[in-house]
Backbone bond lengths (Angstrom), bond angles and torsions (degrees), N, CA, C in turn:
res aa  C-N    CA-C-N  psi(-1)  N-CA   C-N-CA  omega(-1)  CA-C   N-CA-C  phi
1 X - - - 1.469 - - 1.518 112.26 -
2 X 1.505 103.14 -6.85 1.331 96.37 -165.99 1.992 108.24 -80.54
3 X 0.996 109.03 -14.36 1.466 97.99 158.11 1.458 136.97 -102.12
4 X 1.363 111.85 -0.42 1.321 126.05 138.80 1.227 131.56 -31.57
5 X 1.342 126.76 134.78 1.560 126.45 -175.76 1.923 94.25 -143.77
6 X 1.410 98.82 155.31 1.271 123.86 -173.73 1.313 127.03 -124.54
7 X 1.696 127.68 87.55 1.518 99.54 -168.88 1.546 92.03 -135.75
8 X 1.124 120.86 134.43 1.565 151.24 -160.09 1.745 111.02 -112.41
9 X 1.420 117.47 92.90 1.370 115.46 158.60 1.589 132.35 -112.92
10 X 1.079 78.04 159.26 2.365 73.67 -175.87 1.943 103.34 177.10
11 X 1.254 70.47 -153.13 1.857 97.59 162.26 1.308 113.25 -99.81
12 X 1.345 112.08 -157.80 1.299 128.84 -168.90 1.517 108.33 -66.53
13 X 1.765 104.42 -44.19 1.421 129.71 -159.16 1.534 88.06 -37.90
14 X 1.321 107.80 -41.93 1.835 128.91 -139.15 1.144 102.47 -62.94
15 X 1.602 117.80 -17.09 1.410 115.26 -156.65 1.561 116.19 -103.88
16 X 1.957 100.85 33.46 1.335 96.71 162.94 2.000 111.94 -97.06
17 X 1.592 93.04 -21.09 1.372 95.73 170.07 1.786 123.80 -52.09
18 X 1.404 116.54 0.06 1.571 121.81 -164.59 1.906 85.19 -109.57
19 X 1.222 112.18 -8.99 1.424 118.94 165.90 1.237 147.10 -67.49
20 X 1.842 81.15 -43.08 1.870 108.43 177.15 1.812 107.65 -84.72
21 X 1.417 104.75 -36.01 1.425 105.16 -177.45 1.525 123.73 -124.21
22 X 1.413 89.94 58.43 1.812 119.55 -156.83 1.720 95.39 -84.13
23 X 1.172 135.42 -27.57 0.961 131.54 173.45 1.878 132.58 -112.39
24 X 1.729 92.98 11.82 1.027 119.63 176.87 1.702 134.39 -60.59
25 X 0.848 123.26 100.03 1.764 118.86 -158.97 1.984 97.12 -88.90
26 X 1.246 116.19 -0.59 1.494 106.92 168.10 2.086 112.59 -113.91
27 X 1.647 76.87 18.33 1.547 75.81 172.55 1.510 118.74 -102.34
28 X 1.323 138.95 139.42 1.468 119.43 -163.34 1.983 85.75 -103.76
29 X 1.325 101.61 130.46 1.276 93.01 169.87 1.321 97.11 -127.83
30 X 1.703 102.96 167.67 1.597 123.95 -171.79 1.691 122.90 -62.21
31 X 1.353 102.71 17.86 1.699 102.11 175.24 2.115 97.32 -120.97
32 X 1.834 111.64 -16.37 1.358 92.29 158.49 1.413 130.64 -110.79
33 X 1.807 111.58 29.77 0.852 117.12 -147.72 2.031 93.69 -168.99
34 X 0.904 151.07 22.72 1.377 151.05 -171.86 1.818 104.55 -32.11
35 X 1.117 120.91 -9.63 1.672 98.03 162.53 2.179 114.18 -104.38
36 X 1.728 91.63 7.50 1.777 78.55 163.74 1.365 94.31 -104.78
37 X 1.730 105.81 -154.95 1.345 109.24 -164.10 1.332 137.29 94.96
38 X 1.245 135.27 148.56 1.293 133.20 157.72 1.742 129.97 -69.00
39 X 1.087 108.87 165.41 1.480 95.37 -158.67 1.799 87.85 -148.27
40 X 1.792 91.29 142.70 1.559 98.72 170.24 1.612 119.42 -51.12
41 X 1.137 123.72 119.02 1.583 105.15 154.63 1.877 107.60 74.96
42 X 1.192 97.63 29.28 1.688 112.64 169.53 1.520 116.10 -92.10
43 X 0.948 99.35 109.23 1.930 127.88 -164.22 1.521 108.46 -90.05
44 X 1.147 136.63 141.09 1.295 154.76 176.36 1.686 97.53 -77.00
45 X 1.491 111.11 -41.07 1.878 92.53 -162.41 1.773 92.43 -88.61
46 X 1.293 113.96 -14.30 2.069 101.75 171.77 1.217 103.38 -71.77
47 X 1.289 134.18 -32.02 1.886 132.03 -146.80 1.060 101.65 -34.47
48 X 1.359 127.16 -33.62 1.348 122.85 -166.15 1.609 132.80 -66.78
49 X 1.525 82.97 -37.19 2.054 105.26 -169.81 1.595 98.77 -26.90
50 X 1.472 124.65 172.55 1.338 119.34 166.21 1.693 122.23 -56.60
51 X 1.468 106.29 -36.07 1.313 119.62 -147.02 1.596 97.56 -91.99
52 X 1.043 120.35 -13.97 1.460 118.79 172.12 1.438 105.42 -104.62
53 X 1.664 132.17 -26.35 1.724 99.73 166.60 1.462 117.05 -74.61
54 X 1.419 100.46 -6.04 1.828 100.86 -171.56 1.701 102.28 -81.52
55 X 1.499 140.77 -14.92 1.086 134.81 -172.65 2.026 93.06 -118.93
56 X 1.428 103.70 8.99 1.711 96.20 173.48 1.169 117.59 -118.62
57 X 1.837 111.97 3.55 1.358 126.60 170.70 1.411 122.98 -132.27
58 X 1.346 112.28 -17.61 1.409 120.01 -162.34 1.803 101.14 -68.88
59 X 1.289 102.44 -48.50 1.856 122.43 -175.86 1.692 89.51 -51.15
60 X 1.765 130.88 -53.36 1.137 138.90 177.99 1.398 124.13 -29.18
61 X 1.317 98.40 -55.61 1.409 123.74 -155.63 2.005 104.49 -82.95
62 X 1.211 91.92 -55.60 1.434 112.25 177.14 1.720 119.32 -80.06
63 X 0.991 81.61 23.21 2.061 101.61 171.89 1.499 111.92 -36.83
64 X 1.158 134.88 148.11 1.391 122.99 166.11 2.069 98.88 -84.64
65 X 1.692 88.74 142.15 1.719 70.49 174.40 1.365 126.46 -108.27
66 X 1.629 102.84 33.05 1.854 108.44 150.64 1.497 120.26 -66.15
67 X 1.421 117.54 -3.83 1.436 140.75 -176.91 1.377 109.29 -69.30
68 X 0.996 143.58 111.33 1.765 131.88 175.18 1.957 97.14 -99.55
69 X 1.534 99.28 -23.36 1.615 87.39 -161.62 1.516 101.37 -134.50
70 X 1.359 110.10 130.76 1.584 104.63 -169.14 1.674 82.75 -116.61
71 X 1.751 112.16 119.38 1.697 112.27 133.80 1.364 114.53 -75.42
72 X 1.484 99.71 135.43 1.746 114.52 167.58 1.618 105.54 -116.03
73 X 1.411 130.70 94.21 1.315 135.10 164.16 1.600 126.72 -65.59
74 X 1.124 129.06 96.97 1.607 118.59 -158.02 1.946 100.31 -115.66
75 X 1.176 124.86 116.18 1.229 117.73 -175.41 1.640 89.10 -136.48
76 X 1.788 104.22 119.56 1.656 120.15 -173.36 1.295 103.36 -137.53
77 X 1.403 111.17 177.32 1.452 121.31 167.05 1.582 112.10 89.97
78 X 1.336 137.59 -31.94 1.235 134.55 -166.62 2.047 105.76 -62.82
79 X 1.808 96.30 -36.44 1.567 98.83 -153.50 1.795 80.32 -75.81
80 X 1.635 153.39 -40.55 1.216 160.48 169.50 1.494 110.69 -25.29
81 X 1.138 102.22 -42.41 1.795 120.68 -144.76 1.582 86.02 -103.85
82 X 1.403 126.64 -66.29 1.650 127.19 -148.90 1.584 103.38 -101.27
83 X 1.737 127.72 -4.27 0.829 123.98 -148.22 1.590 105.36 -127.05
84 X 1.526 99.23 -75.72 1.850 137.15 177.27 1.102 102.30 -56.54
85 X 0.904 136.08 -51.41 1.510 145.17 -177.61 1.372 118.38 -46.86
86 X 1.912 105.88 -63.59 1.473 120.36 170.69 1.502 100.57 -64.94
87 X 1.255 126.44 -38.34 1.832 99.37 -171.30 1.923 96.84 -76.73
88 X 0.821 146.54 -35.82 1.161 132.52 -170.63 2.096 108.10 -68.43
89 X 1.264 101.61 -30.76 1.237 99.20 176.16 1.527 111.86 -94.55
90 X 1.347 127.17 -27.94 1.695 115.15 -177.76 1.632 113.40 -93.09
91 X 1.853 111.26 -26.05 0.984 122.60 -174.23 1.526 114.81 -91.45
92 X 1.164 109.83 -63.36 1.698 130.01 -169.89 1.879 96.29 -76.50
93 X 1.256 106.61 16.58 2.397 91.07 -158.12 1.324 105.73 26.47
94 X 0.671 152.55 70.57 1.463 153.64 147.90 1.113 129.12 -86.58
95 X 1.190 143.69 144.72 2.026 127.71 -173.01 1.653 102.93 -151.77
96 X 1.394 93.17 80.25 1.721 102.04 -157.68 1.739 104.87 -63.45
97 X 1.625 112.89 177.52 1.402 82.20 -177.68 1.930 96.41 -111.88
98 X 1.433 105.79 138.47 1.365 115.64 -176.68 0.996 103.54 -40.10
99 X 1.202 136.02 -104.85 0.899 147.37 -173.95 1.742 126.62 -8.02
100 X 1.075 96.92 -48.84 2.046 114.27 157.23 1.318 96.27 -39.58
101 X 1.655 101.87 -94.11 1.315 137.01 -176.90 1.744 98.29 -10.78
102 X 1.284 105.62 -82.74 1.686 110.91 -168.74 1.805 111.12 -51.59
103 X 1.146 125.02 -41.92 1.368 145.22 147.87 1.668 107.82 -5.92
104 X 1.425 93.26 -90.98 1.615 111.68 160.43 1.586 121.96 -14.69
105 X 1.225 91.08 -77.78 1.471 107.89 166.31 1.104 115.44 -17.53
106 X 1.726 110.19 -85.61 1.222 125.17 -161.21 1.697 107.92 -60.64
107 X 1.317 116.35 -44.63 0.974 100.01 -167.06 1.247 121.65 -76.28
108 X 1.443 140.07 -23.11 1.173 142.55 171.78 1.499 111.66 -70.62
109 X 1.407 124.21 2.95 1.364 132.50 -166.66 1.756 77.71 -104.80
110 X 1.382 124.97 -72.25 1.537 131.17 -174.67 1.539 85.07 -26.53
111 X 1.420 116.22 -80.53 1.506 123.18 -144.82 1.872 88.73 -48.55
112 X 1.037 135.23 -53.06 1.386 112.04 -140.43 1.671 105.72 -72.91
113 X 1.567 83.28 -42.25 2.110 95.35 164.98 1.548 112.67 -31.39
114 X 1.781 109.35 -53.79 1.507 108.47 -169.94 1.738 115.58 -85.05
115 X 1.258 97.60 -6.30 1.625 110.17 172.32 1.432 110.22 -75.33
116 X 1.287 113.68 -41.65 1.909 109.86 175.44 1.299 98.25 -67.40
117 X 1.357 133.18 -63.64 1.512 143.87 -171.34 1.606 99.76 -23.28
118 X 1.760 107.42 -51.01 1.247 95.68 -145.83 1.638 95.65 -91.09
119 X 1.623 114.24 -17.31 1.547 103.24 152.42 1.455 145.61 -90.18
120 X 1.725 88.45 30.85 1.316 87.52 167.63 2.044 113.06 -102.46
121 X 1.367 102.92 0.55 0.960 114.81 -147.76 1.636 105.30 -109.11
122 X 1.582 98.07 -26.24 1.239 105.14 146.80 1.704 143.47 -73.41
123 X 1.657 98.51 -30.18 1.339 122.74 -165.83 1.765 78.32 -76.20
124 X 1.009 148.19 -26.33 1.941 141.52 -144.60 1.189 92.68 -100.14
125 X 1.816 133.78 3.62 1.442 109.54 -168.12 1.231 93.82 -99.67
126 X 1.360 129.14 -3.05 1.533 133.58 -175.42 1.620 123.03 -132.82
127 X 1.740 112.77 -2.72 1.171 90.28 -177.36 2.017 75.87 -165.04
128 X 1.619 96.78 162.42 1.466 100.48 -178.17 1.567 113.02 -87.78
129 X 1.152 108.57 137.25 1.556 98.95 -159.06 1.828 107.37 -170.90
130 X 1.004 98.65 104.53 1.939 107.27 167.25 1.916 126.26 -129.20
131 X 1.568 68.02 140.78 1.942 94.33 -169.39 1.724 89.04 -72.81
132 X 1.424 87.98 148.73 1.524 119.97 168.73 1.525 118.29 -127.71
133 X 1.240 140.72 55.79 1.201 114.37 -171.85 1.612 111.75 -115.18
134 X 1.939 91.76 150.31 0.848 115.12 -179.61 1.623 120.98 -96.70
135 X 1.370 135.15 127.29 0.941 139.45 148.06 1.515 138.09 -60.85
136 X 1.163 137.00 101.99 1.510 132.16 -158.68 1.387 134.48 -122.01
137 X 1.634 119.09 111.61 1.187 117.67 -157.02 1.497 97.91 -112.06
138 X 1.691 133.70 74.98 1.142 129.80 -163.10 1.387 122.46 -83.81
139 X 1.390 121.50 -0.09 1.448 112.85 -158.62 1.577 96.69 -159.27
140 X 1.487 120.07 154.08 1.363 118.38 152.72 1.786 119.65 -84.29
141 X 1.547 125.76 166.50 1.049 107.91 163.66 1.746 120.13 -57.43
142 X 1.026 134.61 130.54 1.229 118.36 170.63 2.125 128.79 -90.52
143 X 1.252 114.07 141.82 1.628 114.33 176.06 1.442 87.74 -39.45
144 X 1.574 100.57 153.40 1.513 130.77 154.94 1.541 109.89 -129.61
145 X 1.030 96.09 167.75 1.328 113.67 171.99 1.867 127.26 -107.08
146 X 1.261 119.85 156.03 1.654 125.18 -148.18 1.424 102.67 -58.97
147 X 1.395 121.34 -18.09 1.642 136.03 -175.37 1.253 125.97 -117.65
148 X 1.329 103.49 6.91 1.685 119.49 -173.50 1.785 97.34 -66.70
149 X 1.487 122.18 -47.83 0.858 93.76 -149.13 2.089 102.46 -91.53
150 X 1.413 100.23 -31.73 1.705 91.46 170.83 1.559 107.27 -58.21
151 X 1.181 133.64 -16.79 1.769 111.96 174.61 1.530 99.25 -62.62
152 X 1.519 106.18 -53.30 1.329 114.24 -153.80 1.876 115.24 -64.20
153 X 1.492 119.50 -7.67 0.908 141.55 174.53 1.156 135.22 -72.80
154 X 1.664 107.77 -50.87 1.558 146.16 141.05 1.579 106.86 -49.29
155 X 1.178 122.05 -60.55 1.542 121.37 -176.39 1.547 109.46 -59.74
156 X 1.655 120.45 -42.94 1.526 105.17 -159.16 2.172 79.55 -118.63
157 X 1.171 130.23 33.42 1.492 124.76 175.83 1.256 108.70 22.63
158 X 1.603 120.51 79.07 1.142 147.94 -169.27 1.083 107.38 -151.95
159 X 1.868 128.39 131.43 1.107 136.15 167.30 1.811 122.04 -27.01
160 X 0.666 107.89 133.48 1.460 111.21 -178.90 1.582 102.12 -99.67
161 X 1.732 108.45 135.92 1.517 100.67 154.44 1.430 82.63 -171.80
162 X 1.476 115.64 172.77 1.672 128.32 -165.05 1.757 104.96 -78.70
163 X 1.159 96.46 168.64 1.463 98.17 163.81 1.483 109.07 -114.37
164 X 1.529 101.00 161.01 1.214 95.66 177.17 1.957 115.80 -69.98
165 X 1.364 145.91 -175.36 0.919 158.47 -114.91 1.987 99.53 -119.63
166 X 1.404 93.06 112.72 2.053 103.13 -178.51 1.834 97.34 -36.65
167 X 1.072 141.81 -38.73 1.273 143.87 -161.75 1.460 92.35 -82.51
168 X 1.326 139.22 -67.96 1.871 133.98 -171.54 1.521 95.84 -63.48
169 X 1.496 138.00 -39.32 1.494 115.98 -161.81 1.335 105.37 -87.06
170 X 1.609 126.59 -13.44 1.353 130.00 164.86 1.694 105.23 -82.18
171 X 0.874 135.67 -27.38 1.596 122.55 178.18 1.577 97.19 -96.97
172 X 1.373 151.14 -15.01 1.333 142.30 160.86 1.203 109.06 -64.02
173 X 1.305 127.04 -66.06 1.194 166.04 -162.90 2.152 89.71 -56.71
174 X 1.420 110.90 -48.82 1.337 100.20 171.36 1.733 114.90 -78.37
175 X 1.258 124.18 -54.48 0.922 143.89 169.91 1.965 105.93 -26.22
176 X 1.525 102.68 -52.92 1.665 94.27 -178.96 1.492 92.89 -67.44
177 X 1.100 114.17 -89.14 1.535 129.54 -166.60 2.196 104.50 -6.39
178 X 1.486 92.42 -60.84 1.713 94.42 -174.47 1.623 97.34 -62.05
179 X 0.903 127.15 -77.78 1.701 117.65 176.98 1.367 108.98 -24.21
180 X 1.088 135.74 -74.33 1.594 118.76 174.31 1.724 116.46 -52.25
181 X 1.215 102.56 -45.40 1.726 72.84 173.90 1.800 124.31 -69.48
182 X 0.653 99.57 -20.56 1.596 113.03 -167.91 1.698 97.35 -73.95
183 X 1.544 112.15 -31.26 1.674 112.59 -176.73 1.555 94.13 -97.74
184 X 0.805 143.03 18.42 1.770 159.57 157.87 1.163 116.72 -106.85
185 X 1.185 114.78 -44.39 1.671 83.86 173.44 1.481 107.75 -92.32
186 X 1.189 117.83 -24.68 1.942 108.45 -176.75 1.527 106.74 -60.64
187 X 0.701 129.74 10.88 1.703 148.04 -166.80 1.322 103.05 -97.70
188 X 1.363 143.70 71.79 1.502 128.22 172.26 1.580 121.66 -64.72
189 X 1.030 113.38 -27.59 1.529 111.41 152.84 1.174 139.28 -52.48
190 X 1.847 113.13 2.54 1.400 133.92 174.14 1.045 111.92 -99.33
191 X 1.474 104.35 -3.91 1.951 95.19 179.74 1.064 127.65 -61.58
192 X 1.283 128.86 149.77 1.572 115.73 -171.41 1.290 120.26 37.61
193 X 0.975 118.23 44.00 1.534 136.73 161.22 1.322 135.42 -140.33
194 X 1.431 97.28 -32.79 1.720 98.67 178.20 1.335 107.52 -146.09
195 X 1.529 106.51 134.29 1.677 118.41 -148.92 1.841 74.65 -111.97
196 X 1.761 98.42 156.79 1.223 115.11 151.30 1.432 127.29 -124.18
197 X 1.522 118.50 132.52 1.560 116.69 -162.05 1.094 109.26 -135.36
198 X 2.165 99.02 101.81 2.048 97.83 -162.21 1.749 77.06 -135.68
199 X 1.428 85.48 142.75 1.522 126.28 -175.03 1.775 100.21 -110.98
200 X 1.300 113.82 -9.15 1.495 89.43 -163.94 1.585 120.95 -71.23
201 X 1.333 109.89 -21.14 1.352 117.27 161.10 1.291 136.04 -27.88
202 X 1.739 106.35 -44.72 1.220 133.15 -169.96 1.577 101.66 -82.30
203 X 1.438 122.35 -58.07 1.483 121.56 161.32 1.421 108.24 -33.80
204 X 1.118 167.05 -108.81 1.203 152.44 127.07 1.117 121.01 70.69
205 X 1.660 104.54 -92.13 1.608 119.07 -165.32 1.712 94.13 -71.10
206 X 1.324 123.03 -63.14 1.727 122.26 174.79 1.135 116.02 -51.11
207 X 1.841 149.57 -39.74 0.898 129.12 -157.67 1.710 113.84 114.29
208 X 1.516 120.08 131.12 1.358 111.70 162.08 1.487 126.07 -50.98
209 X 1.434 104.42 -38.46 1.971 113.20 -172.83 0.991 86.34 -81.12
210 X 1.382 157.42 31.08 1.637 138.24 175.94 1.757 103.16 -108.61
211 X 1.605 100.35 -11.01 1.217 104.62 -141.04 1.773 88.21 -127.04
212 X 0.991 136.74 -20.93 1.313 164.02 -124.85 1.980 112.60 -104.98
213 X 0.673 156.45 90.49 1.116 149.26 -155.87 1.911 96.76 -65.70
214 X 1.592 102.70 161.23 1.581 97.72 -149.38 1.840 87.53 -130.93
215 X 1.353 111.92 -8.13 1.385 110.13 164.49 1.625 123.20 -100.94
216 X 1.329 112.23 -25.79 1.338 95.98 172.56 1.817 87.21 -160.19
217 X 1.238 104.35 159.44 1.230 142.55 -172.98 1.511 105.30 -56.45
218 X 0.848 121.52 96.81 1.810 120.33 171.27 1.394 121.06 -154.15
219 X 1.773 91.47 146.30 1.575 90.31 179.92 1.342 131.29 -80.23
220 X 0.817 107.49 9.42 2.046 130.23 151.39 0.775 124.93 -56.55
221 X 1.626 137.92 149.54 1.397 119.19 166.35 1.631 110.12 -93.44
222 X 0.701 121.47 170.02 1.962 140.08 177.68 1.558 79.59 -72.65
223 X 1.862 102.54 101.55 1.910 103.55 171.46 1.501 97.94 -81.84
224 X 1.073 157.58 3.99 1.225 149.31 143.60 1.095 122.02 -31.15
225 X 1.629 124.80 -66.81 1.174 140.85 148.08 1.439 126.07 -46.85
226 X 1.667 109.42 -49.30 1.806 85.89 -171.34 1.709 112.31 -84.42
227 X 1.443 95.56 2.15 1.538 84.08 -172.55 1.842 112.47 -84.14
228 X 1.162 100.67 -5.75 1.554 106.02 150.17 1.374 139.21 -31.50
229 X 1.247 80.19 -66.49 1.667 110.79 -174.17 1.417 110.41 -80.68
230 X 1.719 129.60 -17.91 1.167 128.39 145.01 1.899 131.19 -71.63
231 X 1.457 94.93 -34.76 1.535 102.76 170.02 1.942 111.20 -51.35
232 X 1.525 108.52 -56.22 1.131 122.07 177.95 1.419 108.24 -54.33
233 X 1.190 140.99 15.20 1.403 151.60 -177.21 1.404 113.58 -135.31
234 X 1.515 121.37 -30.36 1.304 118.47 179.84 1.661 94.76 -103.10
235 X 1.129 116.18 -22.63 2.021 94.64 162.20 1.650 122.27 -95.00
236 X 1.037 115.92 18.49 1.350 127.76 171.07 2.035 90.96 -110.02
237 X 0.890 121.84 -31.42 1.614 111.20 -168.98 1.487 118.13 -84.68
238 X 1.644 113.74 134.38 1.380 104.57 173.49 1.321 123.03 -114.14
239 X 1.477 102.62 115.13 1.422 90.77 178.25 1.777 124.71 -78.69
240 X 1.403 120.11 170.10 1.216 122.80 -173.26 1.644 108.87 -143.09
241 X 1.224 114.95 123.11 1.410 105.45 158.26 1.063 146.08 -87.18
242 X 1.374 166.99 -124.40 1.395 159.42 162.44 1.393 128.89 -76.33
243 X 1.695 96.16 -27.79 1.400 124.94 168.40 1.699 105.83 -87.20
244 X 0.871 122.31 32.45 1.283 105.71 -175.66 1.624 133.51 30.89
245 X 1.145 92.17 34.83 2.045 104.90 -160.79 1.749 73.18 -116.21
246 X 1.761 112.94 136.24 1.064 132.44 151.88 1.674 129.05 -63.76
247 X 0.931 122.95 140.57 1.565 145.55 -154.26 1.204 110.40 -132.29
248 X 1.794 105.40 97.71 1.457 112.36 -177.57 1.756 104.79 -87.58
249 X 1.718 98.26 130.12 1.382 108.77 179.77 1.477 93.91 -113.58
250 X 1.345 115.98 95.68 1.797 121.37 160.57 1.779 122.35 -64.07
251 X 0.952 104.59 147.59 1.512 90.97 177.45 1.808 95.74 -145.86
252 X 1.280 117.30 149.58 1.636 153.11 -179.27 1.057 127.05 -104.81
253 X 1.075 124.97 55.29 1.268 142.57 -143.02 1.495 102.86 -69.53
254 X 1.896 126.98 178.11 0.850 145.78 -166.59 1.549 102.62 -97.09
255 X 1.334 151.45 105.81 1.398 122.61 -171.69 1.336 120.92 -120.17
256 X 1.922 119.08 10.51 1.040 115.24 172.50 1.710 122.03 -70.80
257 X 1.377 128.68 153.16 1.432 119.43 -166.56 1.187 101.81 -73.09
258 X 1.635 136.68 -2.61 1.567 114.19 -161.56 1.350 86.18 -143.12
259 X 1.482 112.32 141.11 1.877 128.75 173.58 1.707 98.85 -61.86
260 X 1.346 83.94 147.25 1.752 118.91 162.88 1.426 106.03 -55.47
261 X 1.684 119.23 167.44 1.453 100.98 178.41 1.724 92.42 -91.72
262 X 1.424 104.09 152.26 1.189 113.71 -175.61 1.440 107.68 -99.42
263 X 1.612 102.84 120.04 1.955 112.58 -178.75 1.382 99.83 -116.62
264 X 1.819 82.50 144.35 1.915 90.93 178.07 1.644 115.31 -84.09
265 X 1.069 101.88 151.23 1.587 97.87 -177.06 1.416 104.40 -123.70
266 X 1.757 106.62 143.35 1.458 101.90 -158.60 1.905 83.30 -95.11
267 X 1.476 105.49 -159.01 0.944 108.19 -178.71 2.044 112.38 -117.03
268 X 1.061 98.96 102.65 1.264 118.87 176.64 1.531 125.62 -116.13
269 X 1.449 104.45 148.43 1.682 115.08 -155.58 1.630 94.77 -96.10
């Protein structure tokens, strides 16, 4: 493992992965490193701005090269879908058209996938070095309640406005996710390259309250619990590199029964 490296981006969702490899010393997380990490309120249709490819490639690029194996964990789209959406429609009146909207998404999600690809391909003319990335669909949207979101407004002093309706962010919310997998796997140039890691099944077959945090109200899931149901996916999964030689990804998991307090992190360079 010791040339293994670990670097984890997304949203919030993302931040059950700091769960699974909580005791991980080849994982770079966002307190030795403030441009990896997950980030409050990290959107699929900004990815682009300068200031987010420079903290979604720069860590990439500037690899140490005792590294033979870079994981890239990318989990997006939730803050678009449960978030962006409602301020453009409760805040901005706006009534974007879905179909665009989800579009967007995907494709700037493709591009960033084919943006590592294509630095990995550069980084190989000088040093030995293979991409791992994971794609990550960890959570369903979860029900709220009629006051969830003015507490949550008051609690983190953030604009307040509604979301749209638990029934559209669970059928959007599926709707993106299957479109990206479906443009991932028809992709044979993804083989052995890009893993997919969906839990939503499990939301489902167990139940929302299974999944649900049991002390306070959040639109998170209790990562205690779901990171279970992702572990059970990364020890059933094999990865492969170019050589066809298998690639053990260990993970150190988190094992107290109750979550850390969970803080938002803005986005800083």
């Amino acid at each position: 493992m010791s040339d293994i490296c670990i670097i984890n981006y997304g949203d919030s969702q993302g931040e059950v992965w700091d769960y699974i490899f909580y005791h991980n010393k080849n994982y770079i997380n966002y307190f030795e490193n403030n441009l990896v990490g997950w980030r409050s309120g990290w959107s699929l249709k900004g990815i682009n701005k300068p200031e987010h490819k420079y903290r979604l490639i720069h860590p990439v690029v500037t690899l140490d090269k005792k590294y033979k194996t870079l994981f890239i964990i990318l989990t997006f789209g939730s803050v678009d879908i449960e978030w962006n959406l409602s301020y453009k429609r409760y805040i901005l009146n706006e009534n974007p058209n879905i179909d665009l909207f989800l579009e967007i998404m995907i494709q700037n999600y493709l591009q960033l996938i084919e943006r590592y690809l294509s630095i990995e391909k550069e980084m190989k003319k000088d040093r030995e070095i293979n991409f791992q990335i994971i794609v990550t669909f960890p959570f369903l949207p979860l029900p709220l309640s009629d006051g969830y979101m003015r507490d949550f407004s008051k609690k983190t002093n953030t604009l307040y406005y509604e979301v749209i309706s638990h029934e559209e962010r669970l059928k959007l919310w599926n709707r993106f996710c299957d479109m990206v997998i479906l443009l991932l796997s028809n992709n044979i140039e993804y083989n052995k390259k890009i893993y997919i890691f969906d839990i939503r099944q499990d939301f489902y077959s167990k139940g929302f309250n299974y999944f649900q945090r049991k002390d306070i109200e959040d639109h998170h899931p209790d990562f205690v619990i779901s990171q279970e149901s992702i572990i059970n996916l990364l020890k059933s999964q094999q990865f492969l590199n170019h050589n066809n030689e298998k690639i053990l990804l260990s993970y150190k998991n988190y094992l107290d029964k109750t979550m850390y307090p969970h803080k938002r992190r803005p986005f800083i360079i």
